[in-house]
C-alpha positions as CSV (number, residue, x, y, z in Angstrom):
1,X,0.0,0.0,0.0
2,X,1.4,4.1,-1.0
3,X,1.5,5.7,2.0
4,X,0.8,9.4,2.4
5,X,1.0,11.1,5.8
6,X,0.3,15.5,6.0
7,X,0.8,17.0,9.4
8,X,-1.2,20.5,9.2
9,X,-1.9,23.5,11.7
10,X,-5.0,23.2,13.7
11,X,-6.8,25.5,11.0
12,X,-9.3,25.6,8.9
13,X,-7.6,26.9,6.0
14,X,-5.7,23.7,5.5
15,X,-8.3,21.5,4.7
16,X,-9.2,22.2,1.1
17,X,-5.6,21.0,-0.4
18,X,-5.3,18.0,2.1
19,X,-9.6,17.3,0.5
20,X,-8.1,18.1,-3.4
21,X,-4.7,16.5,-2.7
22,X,-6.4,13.5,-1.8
23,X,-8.9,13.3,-3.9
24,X,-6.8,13.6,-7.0
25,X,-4.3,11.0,-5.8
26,X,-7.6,8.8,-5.6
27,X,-8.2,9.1,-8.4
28,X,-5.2,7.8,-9.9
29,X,-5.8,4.3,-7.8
30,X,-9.3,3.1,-9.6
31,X,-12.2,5.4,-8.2
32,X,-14.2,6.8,-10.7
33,X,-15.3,10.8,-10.5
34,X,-18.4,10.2,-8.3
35,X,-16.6,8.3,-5.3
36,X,-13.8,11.3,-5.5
37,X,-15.9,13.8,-5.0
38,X,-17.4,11.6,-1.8
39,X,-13.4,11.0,-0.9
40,X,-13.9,15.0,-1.0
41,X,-16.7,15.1,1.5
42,X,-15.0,12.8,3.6
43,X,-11.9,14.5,4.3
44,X,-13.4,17.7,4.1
45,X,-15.8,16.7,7.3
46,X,-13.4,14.6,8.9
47,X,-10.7,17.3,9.2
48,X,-13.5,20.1,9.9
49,X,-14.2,18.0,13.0
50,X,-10.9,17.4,14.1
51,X,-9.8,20.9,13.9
52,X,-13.9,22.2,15.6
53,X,-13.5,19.7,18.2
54,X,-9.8,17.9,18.7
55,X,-7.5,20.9,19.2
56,X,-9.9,23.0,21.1
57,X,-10.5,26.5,19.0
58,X,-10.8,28.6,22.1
59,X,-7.1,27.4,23.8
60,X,-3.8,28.7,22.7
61,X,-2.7,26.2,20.2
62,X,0.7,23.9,20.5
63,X,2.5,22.2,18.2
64,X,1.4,18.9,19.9
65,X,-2.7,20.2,18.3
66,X,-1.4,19.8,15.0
67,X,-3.6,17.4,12.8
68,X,-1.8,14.2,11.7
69,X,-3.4,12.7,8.6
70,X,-2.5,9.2,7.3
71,X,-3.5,8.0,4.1
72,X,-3.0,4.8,2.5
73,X,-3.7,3.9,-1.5
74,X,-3.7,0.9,-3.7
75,X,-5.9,0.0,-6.4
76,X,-9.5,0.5,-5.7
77,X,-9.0,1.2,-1.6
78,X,-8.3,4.4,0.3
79,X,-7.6,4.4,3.4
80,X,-7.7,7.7,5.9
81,X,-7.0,8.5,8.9
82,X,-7.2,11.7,10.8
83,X,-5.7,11.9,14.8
84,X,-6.5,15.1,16.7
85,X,-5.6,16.2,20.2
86,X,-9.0,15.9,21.8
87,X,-12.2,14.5,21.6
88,X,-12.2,12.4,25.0
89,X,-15.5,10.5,25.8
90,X,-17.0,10.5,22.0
91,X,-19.2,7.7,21.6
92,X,-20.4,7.5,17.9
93,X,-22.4,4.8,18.1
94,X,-24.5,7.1,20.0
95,X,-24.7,9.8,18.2
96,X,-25.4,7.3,15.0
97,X,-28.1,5.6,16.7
98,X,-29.8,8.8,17.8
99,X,-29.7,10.5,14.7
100,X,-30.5,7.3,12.9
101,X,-33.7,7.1,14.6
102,X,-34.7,10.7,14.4
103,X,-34.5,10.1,10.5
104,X,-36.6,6.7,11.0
105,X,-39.4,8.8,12.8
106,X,-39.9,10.6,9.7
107,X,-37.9,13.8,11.3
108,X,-36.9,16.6,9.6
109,X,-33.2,16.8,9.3
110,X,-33.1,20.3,11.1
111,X,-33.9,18.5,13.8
112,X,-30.8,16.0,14.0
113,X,-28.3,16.4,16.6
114,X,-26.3,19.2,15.2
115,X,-23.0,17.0,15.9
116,X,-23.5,14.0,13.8
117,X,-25.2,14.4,10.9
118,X,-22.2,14.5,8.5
119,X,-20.6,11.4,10.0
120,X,-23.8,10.1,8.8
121,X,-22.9,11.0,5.6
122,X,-19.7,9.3,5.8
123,X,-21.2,6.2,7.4
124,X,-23.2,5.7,3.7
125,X,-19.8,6.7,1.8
126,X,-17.2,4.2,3.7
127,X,-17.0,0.5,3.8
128,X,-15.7,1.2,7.3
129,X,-15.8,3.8,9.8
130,X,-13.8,3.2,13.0
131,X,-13.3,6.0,16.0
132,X,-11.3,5.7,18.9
133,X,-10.6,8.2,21.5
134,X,-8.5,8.6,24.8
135,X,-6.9,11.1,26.7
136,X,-4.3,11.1,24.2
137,X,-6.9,12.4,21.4
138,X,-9.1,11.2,18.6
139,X,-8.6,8.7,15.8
140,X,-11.1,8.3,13.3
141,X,-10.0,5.9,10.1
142,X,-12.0,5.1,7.2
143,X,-11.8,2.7,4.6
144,X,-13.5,3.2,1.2
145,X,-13.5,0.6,-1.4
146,X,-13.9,1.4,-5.4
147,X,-17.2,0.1,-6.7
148,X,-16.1,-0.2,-10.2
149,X,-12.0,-0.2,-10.4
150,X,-11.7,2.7,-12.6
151,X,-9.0,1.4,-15.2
């Protein structure tokens, strides 16, 4: 498996050419247009989240809040990883299961937890969708499979 690894500031700023640097590379290992542009959403949200909720926007940043970003490619399989600095305590099956059922009532989506909905977007993009946190910070990984290798 290619290997990729970006270390970027706790800022938004950042994250469109990690989302476009990814995507692109993507594209070059089998997925077709549509899945990059969901690669695109993914990194885009998981990176928004990291930097809203792992290195704490209201606290003097350090150099130990920088977002690490791991990224591994071979034909027809990306997979990403993105470790922040915080995040101690999130459960997402929770918030999946709350916001799942909110959508099963027949709920409006302005009524979903305001802090899950676009890892429900992810959830329906990935083939996997792992998150563990600790003292130590968050790590959320993904794994997203090509539907039709793109030759």
């Amino acid at each position: 498996m290619n290997k990729l690894k970006i270390e970027i500031p706790n800022e938004f700023s950042f994250v469109r050419g990690v989302r476009v640097c990814v995507s692109n590379i993507a594209s070059n290992f089998g997925f077709s247009d549509r899945e990059a542009y969901q690669i695109e959403t993914i990194v885009d949200e998981l990176c928004n989240n990291a930097i809203e909720h792992g290195g704490g926007r209201n606290k003097v940043l350090k150099e130990k809040d920088a977002i690490k970003i791991e990224c591994g490619f071979k034909p027809g399989e990306l997979e990403f990883c993105v470790n922040d600095s915080g995040g101690e305590g999130f459960n997402l099956k929770d918030v999946l299961k709350r916001n799942k059922q909110l959508i099963q009532k027949n709920r409006l989506l302005d009524n979903l937890d305001k802090r899950g909905r676009g890892l429900l977007i992810i959830q329906r993009f990935v083939d996997e969708l792992k998150v563990d946190t600790s003292k130590g910070g968050t790590a959320v990984k993904i794994i997203k499979k090509a539907k039709n290798l793109k030759e």
